[in-house]
N, CA, C and O of each residue as an XYZ file, in Angstrom:
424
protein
N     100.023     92.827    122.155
C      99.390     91.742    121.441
C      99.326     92.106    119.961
O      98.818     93.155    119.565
N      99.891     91.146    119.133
C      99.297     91.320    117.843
C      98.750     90.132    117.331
O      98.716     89.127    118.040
N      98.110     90.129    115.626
C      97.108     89.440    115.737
C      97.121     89.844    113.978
O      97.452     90.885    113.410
N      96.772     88.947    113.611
C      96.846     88.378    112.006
C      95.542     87.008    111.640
O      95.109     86.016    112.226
N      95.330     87.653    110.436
C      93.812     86.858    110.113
C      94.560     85.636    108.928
O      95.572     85.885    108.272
N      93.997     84.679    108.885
C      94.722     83.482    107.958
C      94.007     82.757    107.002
O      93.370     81.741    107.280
N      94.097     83.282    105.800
C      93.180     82.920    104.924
C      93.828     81.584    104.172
O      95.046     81.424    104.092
N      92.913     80.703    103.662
C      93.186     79.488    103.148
C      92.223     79.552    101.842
O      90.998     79.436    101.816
N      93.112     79.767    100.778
C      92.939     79.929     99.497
C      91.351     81.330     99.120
O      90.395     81.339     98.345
N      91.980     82.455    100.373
C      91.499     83.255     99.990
C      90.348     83.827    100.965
O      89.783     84.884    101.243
N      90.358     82.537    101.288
C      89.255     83.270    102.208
C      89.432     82.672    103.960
O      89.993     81.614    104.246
N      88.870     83.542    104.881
C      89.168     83.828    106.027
C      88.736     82.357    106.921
O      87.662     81.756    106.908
N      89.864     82.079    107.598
C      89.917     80.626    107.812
C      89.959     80.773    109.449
O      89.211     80.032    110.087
N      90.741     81.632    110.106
C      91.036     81.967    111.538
C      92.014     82.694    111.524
O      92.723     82.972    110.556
N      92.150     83.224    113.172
C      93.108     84.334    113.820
C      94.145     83.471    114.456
O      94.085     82.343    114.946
N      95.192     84.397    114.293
C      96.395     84.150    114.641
C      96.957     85.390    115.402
O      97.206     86.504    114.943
N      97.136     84.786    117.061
C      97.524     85.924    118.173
C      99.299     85.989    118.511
O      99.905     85.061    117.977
N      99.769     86.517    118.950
C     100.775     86.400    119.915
C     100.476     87.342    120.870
O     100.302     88.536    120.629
N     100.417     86.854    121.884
C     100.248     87.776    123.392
C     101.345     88.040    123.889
O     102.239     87.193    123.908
N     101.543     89.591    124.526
C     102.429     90.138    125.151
C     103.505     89.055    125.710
O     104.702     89.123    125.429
N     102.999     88.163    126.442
C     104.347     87.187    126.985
C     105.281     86.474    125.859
O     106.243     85.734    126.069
N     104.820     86.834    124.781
C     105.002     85.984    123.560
C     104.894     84.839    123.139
O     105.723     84.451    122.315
N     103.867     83.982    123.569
C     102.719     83.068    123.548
C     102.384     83.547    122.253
O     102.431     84.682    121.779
N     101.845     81.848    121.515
C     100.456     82.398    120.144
C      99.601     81.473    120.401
O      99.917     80.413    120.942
N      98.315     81.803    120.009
C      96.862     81.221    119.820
C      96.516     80.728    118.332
O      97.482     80.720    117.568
N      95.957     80.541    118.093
C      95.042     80.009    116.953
C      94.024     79.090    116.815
O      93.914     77.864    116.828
N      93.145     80.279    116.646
C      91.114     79.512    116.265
C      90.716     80.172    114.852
O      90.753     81.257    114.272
N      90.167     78.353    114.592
C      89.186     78.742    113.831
C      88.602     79.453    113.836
O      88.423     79.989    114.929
N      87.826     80.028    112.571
C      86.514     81.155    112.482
C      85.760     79.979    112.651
O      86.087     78.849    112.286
N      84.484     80.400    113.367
C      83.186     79.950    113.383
C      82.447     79.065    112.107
O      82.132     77.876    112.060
N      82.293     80.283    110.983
C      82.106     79.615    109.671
C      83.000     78.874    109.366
O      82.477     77.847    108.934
N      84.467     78.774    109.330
C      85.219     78.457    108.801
C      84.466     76.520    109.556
O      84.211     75.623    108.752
N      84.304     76.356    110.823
C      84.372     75.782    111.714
C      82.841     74.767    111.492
O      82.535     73.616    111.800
N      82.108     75.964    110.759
C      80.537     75.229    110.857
C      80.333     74.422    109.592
O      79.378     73.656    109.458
N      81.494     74.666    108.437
C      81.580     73.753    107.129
C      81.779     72.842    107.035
O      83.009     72.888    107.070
N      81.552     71.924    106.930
C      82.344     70.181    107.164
C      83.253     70.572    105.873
O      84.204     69.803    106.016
N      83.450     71.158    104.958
C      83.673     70.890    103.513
C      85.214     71.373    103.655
O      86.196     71.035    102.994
N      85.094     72.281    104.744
C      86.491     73.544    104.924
C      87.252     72.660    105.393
O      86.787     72.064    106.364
N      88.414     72.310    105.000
C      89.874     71.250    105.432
C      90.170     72.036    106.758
O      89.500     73.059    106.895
N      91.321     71.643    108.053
C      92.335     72.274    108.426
C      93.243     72.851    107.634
O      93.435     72.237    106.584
N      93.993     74.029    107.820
C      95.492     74.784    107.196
C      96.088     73.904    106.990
O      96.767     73.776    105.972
N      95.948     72.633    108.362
C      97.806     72.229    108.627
C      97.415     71.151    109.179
O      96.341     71.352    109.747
N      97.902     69.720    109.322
C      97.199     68.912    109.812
C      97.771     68.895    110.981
O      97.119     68.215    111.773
N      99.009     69.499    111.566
C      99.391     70.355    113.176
C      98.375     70.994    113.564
O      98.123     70.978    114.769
N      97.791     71.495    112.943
C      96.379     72.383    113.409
C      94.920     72.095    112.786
O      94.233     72.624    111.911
N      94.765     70.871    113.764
C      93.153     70.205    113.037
C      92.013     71.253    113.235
O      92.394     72.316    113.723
N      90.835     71.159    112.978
C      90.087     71.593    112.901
C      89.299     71.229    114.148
O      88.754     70.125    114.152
N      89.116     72.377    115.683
C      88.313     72.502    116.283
C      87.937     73.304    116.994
O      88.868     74.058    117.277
N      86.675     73.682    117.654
C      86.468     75.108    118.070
C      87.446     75.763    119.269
O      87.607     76.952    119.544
N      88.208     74.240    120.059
C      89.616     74.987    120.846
C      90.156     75.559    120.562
O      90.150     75.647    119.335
N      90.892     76.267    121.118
C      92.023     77.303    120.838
C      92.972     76.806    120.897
O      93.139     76.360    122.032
N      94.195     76.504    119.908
C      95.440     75.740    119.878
C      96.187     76.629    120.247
O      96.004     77.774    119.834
N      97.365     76.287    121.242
C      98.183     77.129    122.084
C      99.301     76.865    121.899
O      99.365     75.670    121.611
N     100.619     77.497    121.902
C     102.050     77.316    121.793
C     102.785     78.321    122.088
O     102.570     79.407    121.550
N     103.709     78.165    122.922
C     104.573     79.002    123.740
C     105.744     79.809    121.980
O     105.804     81.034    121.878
N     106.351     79.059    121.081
C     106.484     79.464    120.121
C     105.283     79.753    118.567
O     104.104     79.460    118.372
N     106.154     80.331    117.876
C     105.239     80.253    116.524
C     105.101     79.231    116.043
O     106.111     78.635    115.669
N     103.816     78.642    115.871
C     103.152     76.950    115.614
C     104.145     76.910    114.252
O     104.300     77.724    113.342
N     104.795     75.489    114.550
C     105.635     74.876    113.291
C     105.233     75.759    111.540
O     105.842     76.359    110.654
N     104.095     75.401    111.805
C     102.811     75.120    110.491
C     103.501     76.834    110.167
O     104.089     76.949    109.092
N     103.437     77.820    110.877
C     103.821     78.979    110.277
C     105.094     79.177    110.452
O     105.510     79.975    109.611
N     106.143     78.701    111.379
C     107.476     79.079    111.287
C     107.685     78.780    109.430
O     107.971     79.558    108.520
N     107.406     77.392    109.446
C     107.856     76.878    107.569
C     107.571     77.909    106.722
O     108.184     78.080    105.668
N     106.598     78.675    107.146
C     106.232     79.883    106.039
C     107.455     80.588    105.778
O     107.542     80.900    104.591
N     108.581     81.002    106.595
C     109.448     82.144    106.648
C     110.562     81.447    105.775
O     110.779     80.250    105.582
N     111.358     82.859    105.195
C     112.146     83.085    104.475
C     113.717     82.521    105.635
O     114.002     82.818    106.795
N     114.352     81.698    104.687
C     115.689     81.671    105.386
C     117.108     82.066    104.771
O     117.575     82.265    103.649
N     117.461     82.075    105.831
C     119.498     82.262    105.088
C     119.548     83.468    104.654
O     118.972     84.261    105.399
N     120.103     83.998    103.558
C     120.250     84.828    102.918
C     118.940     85.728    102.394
O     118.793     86.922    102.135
N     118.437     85.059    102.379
C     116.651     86.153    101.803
C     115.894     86.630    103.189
O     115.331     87.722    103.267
N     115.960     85.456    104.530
C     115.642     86.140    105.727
C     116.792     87.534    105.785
O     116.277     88.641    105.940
N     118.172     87.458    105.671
C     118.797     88.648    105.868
C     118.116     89.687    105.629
O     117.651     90.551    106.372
N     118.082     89.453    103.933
C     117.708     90.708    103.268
C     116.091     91.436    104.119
O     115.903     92.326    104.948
N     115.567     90.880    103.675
C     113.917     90.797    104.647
C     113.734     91.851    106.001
O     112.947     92.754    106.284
N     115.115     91.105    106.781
C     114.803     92.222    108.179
C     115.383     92.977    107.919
O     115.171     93.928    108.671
N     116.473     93.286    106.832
C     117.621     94.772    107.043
C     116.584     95.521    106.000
O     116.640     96.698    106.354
N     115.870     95.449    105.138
C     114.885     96.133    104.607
C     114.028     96.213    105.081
O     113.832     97.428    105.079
N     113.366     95.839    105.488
C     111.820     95.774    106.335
C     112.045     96.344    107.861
O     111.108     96.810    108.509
N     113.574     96.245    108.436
C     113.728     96.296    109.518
C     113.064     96.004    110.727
O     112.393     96.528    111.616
N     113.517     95.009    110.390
C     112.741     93.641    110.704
C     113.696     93.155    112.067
O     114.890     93.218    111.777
N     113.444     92.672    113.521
C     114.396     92.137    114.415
C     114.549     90.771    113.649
O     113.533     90.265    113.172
N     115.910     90.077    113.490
C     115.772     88.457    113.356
C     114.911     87.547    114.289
O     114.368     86.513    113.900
N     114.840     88.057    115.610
C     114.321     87.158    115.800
C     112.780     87.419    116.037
O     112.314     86.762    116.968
N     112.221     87.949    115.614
C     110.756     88.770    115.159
C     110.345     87.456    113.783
O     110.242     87.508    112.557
N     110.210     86.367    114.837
C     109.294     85.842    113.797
C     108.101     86.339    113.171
O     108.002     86.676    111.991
N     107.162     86.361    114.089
C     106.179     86.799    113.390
C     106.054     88.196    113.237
O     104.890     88.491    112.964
N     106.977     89.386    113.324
C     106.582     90.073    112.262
C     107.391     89.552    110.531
O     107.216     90.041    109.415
N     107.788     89.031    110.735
C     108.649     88.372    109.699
C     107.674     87.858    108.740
O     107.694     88.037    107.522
N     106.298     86.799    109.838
C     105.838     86.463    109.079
C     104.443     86.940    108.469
O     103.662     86.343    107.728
N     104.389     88.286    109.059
C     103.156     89.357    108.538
C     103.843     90.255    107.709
O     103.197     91.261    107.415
N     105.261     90.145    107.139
C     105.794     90.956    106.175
C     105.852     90.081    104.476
O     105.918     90.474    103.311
N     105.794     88.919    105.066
C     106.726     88.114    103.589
C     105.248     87.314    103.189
O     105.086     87.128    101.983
N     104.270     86.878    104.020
C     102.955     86.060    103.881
C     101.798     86.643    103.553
O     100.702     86.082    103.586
N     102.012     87.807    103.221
C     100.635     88.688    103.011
C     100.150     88.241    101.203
O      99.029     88.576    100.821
N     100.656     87.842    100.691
C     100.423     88.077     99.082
C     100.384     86.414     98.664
O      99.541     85.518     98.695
N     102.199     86.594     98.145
C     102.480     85.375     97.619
C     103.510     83.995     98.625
O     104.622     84.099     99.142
N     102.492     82.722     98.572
C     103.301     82.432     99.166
C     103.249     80.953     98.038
O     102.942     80.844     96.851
N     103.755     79.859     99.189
C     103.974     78.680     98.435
C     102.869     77.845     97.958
O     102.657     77.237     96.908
N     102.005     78.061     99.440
C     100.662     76.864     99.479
C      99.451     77.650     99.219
O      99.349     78.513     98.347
N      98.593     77.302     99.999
C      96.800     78.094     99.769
C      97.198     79.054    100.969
O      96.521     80.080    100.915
N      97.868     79.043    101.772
C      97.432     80.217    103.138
C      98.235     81.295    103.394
O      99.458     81.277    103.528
N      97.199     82.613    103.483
C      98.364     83.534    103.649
C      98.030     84.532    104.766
O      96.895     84.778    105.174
N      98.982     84.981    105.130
C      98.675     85.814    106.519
C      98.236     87.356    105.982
O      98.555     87.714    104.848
N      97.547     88.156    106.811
C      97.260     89.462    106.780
C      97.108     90.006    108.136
O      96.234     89.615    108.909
N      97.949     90.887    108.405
C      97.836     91.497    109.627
C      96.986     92.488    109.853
O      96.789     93.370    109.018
N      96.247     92.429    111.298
C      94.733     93.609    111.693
C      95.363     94.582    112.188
O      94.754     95.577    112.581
């Protein structure tokens, strides 16, 4: 199992799982959850105390990843599997990305 925290413009918004079968999860934090003020990430992923489930990596984060030619580079440096999405996407989402949300892996 691994497992990555998802901050939305900085601050800690919810966890992001993939379980051994390679299944992912994703819940809100609590606070994140008890704010009316706090948006959803993704409007694929509304805001509720369920646990949103998907046999792949939820759309909302595949878009995060690097493609074509810069995914190359990415896994042959990072050594990285291609098809290791999500470590792909706990390598390239930690800092800078496009929008407000960025991944950090626990």
């Amino acid at each position: 199992m691994r497992r990555a925290e998802i901050y939305f413009k900085g601050e800690k918004a919810g966890l992001l799982t993939q379980k051994d079968d390679g299944s992912f999860t994703y819940q809100y934090h609590d606070l994140w959850m008890s704010n009316d003020r706090k948006p959803p990430i993704s409007l694929t992923l509304p805001k509720t105390k369920k646990e949103c489930k998907s046999e792949y990596l939820f759309p909302f984060f595949y878009n995060m990843l690097p493609e074509g030619t810069n995914k190359q580079v990415v896994c042959k440096h990072m050594r990285i599997d291609n098809d290791d999405y999500f470590g792909l996407l706990l390598t390239t989402a930690r800092y800078d990305t496009i929008g407000a949300v960025t991944v950090k892996r626990i």
